[in-house]
N, C-alpha and C positions, 0 to 999 in steps of 0.2 A: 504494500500500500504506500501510495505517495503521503508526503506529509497535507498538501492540499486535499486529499482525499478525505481527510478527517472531516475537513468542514463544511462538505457535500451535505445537501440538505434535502435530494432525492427522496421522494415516497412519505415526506415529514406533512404533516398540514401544522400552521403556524395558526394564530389567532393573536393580533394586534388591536387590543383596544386601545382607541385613543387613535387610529390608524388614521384620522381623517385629516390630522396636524402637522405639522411640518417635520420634528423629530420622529414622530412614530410613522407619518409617512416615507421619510429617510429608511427606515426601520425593515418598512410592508418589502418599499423597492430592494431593499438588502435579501432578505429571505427570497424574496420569488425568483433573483437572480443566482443565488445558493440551492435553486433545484425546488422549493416548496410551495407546497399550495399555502395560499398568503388567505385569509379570511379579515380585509378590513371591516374593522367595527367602529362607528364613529356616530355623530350624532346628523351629519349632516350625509344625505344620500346622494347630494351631487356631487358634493366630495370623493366621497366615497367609490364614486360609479369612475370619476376622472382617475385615481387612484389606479384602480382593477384596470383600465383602458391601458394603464401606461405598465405595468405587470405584465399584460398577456399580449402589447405590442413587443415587450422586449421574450416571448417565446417562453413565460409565466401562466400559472392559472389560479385565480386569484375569484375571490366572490364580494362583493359590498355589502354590508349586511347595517342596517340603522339600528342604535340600541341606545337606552337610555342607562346608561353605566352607573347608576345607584340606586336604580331599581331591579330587585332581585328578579322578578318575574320578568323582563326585558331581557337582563341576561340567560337565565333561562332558556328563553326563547331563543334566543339568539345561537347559543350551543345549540340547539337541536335544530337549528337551521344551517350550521358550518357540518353539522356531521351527515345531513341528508345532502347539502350540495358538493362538502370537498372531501367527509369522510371525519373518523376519530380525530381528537386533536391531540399534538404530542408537545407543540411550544405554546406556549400564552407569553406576550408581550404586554404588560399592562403599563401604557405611555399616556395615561390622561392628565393633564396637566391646567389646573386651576389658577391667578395670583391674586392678589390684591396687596395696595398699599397705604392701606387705610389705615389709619394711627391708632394706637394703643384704644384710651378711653374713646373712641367714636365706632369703636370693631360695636356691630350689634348682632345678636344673636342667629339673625336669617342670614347674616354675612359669614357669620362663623362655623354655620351646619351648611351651609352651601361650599365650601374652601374645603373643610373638612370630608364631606361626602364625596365630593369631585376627586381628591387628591387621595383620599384614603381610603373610605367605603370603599367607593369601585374598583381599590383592589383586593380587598378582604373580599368580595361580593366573587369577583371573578375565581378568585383562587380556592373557592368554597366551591364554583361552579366547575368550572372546568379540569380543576386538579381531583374532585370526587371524578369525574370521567376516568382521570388518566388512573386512578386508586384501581377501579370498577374493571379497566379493562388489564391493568397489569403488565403494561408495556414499558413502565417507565416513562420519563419525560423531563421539560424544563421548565423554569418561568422566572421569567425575569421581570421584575419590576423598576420603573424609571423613578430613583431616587431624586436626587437635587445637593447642588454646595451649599444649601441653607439647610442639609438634615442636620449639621451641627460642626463644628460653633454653629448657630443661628446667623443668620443675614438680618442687618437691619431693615425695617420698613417691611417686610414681611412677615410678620409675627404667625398666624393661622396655616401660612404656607408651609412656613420650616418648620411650626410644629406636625402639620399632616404628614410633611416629608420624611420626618422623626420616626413616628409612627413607620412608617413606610419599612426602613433599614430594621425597626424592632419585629415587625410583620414578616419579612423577607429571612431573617435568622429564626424569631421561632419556627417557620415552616421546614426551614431543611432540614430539623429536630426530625420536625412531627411526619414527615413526606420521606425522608432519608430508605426508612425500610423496607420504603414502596419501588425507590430508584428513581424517585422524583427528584430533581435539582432546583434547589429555588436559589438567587440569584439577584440582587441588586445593581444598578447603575447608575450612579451620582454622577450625572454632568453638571461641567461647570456653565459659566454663558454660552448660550444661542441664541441667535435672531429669532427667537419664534414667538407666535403672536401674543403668547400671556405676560412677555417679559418687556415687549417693544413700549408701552405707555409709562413702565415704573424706568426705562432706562435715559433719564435727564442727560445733559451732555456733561454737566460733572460727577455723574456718580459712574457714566463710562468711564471717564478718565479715572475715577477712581479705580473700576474695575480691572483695567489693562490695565494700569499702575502695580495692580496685586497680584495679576496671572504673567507667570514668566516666561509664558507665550507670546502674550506683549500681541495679543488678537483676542476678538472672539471666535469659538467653535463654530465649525461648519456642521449643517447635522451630517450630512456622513460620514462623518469621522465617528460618530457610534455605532455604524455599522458593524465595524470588526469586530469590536467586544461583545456585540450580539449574536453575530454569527461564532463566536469560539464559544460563549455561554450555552447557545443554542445548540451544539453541533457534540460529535464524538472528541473532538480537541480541546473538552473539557474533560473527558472520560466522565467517571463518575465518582470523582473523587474532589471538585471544584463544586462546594457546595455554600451558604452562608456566607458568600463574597459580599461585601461592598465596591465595588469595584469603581474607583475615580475617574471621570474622564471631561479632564476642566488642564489644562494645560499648565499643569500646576500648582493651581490656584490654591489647595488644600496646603500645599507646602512651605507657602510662603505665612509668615510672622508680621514685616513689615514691609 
């Protein structure tokens, strides 16, 4: 076997919630060009459908499926419509991604179950749904959940965000506990900045500078540059022995102090 062999993703069905965005669309196009049937899940079905169009023009096959990702019954559904059109799922990609930068005393409580449910629910909700699938059929699997550089330290000006992110990294290690005996891989990625839509209105032109000032990339991320770490999460190039990562992919950003 070649060593690129490993991260062959042939005969795998994928499932990308969050698939409709910019990073988890990076994501959908990463896997369907790694061999897999990509199942975008998102909230928006023209998204969606343009997604699948640009998957199955590059020689992919790929389904758009609408789902409201914190309601349990939507997911639900949703799985039982990736397994009638692409078949069993073996990755779940959970890239839903909420922000807000509303200050401390003015956070109000339909702001803070709304943050929370978007960035955190929907991935307890999916990995309840889809990883009882992967339990049920016994094949083993992955999941990867899209962390964030505000799971901790905290980022300012995002308080509800970094804490759902939080969650996130605590959600993602207790499962490779709880999943581990099944040969399930669950699996974290904390990116640092991207252009993508929930970050473009909190990013002032001095708190960019501040940003690049702290990442010793001295850039922001491009989203496919998450690709790779998903496809090695995703793939045999993890084996099954890369479980309970957090895996950073912020160009530094974590490393630096001052």
């Amino acid at each position: 076997m070649k060593p690129t062999d490993l991260f062959d993703l042939t005969g795998r069905v994928a499932v990308v919630i969050g698939g409709t965005g910019v990073l988890g669309g990076a994501v959908c196009d990463g896997l369907g060009a790694a061999g897999a049937s990509v199942a975008v899940l998102g909230r928006s079905a023209e998204r969606g459908e343009v997604r699948v169009a640009a998957i199955v023009e590059g020689g992919g096959r790929a389904s758009a499926i609408t789902v409201d990702a914190t309601d349990l019954e939507s997911i639900r559904q949703a799985a039982r419509v990736v397994e009638e059109e692409l078949g069993p799922v073996d990755i779940l990609v959970n890239a839903v991604g909420v922000n807000s930068s509303t200050p401390f005393f003015d956070i109000e409580l339909d702001e803070w179950h709304e943050l929370i449910d978007a960035n955190l629910t929907s991935a307890f909700l999916a990995c309840q749904v889809f990883g009882r699938g992967m339990v049920d059929r016994g094949g083993g699997g992955s999941i990867i959940n899209i962390s964030s550089a505000s799971s901790g330290p905290p980022l300012s000006r995002v308080l509800t965000y970094s804490i759902a992110k939080a969650g996130i990294n605590n959600l993602t290690q207790y499962l490779a506990l709880e999943l581990a005996p099944h040969r399930i891989r669950v699996n974290a990625i904390a990116p640092g900045f991207f252009p993508a839509e929930q970050n473009r209105k909190l990013l002032s032109e001095d708190r960019m500078k501040a940003i690049i000032g702290h990442t010793p990339a001295r850039r922001l991320g491009e989203p496919q540059e998450l690709v790779g770490t998903v496809l090695w999460l995703a793939s045999e190039a993890a084996s099954g022995f890369v479980t309970g990562a957090i895996v950073r992919v912020d160009g530094g950003f974590s490393a630096m102090t001052i």
